[in-house]
C-alpha positions in Angstrom: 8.5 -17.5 16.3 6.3 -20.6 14.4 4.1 -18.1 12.6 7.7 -16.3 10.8 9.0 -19.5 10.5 5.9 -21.2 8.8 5.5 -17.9 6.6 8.8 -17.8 5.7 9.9 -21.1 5.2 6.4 -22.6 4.7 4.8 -20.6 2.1 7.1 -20.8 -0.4 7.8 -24.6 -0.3 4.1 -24.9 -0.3 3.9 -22.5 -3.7 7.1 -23.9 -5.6 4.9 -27.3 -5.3 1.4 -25.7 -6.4 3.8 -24.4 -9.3 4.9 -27.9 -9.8 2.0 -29.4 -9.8 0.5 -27.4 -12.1 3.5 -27.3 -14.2 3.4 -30.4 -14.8 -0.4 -30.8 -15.9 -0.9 -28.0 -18.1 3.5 -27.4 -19.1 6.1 -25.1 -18.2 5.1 -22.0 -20.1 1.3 -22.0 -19.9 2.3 -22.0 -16.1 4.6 -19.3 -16.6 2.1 -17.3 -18.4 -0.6 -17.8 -16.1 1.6 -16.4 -13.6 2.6 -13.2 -15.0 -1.7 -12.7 -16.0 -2.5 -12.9 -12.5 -0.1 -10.5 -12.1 -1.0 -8.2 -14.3 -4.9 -8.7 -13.6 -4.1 -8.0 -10.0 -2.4 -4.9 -10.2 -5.2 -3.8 -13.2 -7.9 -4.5 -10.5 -5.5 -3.1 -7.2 -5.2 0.1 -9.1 -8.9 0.5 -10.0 -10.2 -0.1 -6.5 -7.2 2.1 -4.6 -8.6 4.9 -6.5 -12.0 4.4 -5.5 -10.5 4.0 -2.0 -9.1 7.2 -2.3 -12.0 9.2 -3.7 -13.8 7.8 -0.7 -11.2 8.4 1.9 -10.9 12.5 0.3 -14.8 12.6 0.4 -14.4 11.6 4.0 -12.2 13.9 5.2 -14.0 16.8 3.1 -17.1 16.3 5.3 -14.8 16.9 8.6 -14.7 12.8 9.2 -11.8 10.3 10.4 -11.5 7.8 7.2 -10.6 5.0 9.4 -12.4 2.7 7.6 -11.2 3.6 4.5 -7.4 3.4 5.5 -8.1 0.6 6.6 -9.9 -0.7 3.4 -6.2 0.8 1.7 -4.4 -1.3 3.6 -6.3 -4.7 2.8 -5.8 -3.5 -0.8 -2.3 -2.9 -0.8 -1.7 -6.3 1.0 -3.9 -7.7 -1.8 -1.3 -6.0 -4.6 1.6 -7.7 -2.6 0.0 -11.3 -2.5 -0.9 -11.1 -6.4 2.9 -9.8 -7.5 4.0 -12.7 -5.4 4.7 -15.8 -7.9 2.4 -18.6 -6.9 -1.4 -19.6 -7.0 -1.9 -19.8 -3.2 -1.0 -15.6 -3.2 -2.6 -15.1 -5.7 -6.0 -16.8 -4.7 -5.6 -14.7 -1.3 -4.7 -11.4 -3.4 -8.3 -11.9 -5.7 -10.1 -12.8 -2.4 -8.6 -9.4 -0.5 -10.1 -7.9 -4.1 -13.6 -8.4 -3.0 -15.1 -5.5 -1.2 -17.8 -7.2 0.8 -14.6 -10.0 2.3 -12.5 -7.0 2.9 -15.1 -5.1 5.2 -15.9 -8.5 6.8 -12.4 -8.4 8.1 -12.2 -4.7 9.0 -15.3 -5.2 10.9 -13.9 -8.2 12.5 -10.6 -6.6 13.8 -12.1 -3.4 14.7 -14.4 -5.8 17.2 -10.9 -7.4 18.7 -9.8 -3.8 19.7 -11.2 -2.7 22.9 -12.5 0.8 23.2 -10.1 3.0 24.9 -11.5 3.6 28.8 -11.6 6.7 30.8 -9.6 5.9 34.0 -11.8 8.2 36.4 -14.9 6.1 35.1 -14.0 2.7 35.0 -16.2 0.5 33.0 -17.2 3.4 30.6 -15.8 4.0 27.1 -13.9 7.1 27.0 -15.9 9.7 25.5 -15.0 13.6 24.6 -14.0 16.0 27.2 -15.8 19.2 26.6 -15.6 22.4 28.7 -18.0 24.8 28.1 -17.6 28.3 29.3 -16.8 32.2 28.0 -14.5 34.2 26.8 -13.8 37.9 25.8 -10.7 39.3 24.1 -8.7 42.2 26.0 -7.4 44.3 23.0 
């Protein structure tokens, strides 16, 4: 319940006074303004790179392959568009970091290492790995 509560109630109070403070060193509207650029940077940049995700995650599945990786990747990017349309400099800092491609598979790789591998109940202590039956076959016409 304190993580909802400090996102919810926390994050904005702690934005609405980066936007003061900064409001009231370089004015009203150059904050304003440097608001609605970020925004409009962001999505520039968002766009770009889903598209690349994309292209990667159709290459993917034309060579037979699971793009789990590359969903992921989609995901970190569309949680990067949603911090930078967010009004406020702390968002937007952690939307332009979510940008960089390197950062983003850092923390793919590090919450693909926090889920365990499935296990295969009639071997515990081994990772699951696939069933295959092998035998023949003929068609009765």
């Amino acid at each position: 319940m304190l993580p909802l509560f400090l996102i919810f109630v926390g994050l904005p109070l702690i934005e609405l006074y980066a936007l003061i403070k900064v409001g009231s060193v370089i004015g009203a509207l150059p904050t304003i303004g440097l608001s609605i650029l970020t925004a409009i940077l962001g999505t520039w940049l968002v766009r770009r790179q889903g598209f690349s995700v994309l292209m990667r995650v159709r290459e993917s599945m034309d060579r037979g392959e699971v793009p789990a990786l590359e969903m992921m990747d989609g995901a970190l990017l569309l949680l990067a568009g949603l911090m930078l349309l967010l009004p406020g400099f702390l968002t937007d800092v952690v939307g332009f970091l979510l940008l960089v491609p390197p950062l983003r598979r850092l923390l793919i790789v590090r919450y693909a290492r926090m889920i365990p591998a499935p296990r295969d109940p009639l071997r515990p202590g081994r990772p699951t790995s696939p069933r295959v039956i092998e035998g023949n076959y003929r068609r009765d016409d």
